[in-house]
Structure formats: C-alpha cells, structure tokens
N, C-alpha and C positions, 0 to 999 in steps of 0.2 A: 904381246897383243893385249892383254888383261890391263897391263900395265899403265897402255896407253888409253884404255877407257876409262879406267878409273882412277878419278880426278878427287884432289882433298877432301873438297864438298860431300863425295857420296860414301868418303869414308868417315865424314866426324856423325858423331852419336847427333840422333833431332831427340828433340826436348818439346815435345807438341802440350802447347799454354791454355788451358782452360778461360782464363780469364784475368784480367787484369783490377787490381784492386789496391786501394788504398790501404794501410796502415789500419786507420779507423775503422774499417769493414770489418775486420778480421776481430769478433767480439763472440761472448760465452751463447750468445742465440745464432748465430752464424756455425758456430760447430756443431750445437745440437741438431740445426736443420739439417747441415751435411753428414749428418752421424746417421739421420734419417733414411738415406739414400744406399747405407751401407746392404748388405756385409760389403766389405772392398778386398779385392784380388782381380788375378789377370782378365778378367773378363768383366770388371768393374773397376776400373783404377778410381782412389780420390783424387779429386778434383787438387791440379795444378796454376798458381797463381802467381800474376807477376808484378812485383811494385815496383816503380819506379822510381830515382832519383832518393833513395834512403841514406843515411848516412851513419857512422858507427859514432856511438857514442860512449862506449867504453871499450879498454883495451880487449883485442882479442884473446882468448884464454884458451890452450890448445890441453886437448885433455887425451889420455893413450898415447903421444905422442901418433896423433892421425888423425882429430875432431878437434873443431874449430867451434869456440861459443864465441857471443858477442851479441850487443845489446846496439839496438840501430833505432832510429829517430823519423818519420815524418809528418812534419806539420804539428809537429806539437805529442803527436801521438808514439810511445815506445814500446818497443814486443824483441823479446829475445827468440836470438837466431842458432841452432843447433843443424852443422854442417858434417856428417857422418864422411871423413875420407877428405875433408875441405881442408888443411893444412893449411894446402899450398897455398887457399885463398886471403890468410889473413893480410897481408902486404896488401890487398885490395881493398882493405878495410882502413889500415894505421902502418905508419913506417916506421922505420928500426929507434924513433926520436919519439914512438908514439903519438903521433900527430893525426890526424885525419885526414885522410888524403883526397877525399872529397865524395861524392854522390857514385852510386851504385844501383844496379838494375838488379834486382832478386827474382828469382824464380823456387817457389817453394810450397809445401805441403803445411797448412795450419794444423794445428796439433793440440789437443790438451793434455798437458804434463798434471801429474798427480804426483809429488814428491813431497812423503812424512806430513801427509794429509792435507797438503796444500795443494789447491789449484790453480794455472796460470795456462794462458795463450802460448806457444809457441811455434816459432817456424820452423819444419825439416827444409836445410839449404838445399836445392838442385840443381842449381846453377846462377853463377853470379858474373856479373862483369862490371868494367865502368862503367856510366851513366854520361850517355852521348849528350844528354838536352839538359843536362843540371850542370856538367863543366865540373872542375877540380873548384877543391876550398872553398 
C-alpha cells in the first residue's frame, strides 16, 4: 500500500534555493552583510544560492578520496567550488580526456575561506547538475 503511494518525487531529498545569483554577486561585502544575519543553524540556515550555466575551468581535484574542488567560470568572473561528498560529481564538470563538458547549474553556500592567512570567496557544492539553457561545449 505505502508502496504505491509513494512515488520517486516524494522520496528524493528538495533542496529549497534562496536565491539566484551570479558569479559576480558573490563578493567580500555580500558575506559580510550575510555574516550579519548570522548566528546560522537549524532554525536559521545560510542563505542557499543558485547560478546558472557556470563552467569548470580547471581540472577537478578530488581530495580524501570523497570531496570534489574545482575552479568554475561565469562571464568573466572565477570563484572556487568546494563539494564536501561531490565525488561523484566531477564527470559533470570535465571528462576522463579532461575536457569540459559544458555549462552547469550550481546550488551552493558562499563561504570565506581563511587558509595561512589568506582570504578568498568560496562555494560549499549542494547540488549540481547540467545546465538545461547554456547546452554542452
């Protein structure tokens, strides 16, 4: 009976998107203001964003053997991407020839990383797929 109610749909995980944003958006006055909104936890999550049609522009780099880095591209504008569990995603980025396989849809958490006292923008991955309205290559 269960069975037949429950359909794919109500069993994949939703991913509810804050908003949608360019590349360019996502700048060191953009996390300060959303730093402002903090503390963040379950009854506060940070804000979820999603850009569209990005492209990898260098090889993916899989680190612990189950995290996914990779440097992605739109409009000019570049921000590295840090996918905690995203393996499996890199094939969606660059194929076994290293090539680029074309445009992708990002869903993810901006971040600023502080590493040996440097500061940089980065995105936690939360979900990726192809890019329906950018097309492959």
């Amino acid at each position: 009976m269960a069975a037949e109610r429950l359909t794919d749909d109500l069993l994949s995980p939703r991913l509810y998107l804050d908003a949608e944003a360019r590349l360019s958006d996502i700048t060191p006055e953009y996390l300060k203001a959303v730093a402002r909104l903090g503390p963040f936890g379950p009854d506060n999550m940070q804000p979820v964003l999603v850009s569209r049609g990005v492209r990898a522009i260098s090889d993916p780099v899989i680190m612990k053997d189950a995290h996914l880095k990779v440097e992605v591209e739109q409009d000019g504008v570049t921000r590295e991407i840090i996918g905690y569990g995203f393996k499996w995603a890199a094939p969606l980025f660059y194929d076994a020839a290293n090539r680029s396989v074309g445009a992708v849809d990002i869903a993810y958490v901006p971040e600023e990383n502080v590493w040996r006292g440097k500061s940089k923008t980065q995105l936690r991955l939360k979900a990726v797929r192809r890019s329906e309205e950018h097309g492959r290559g």
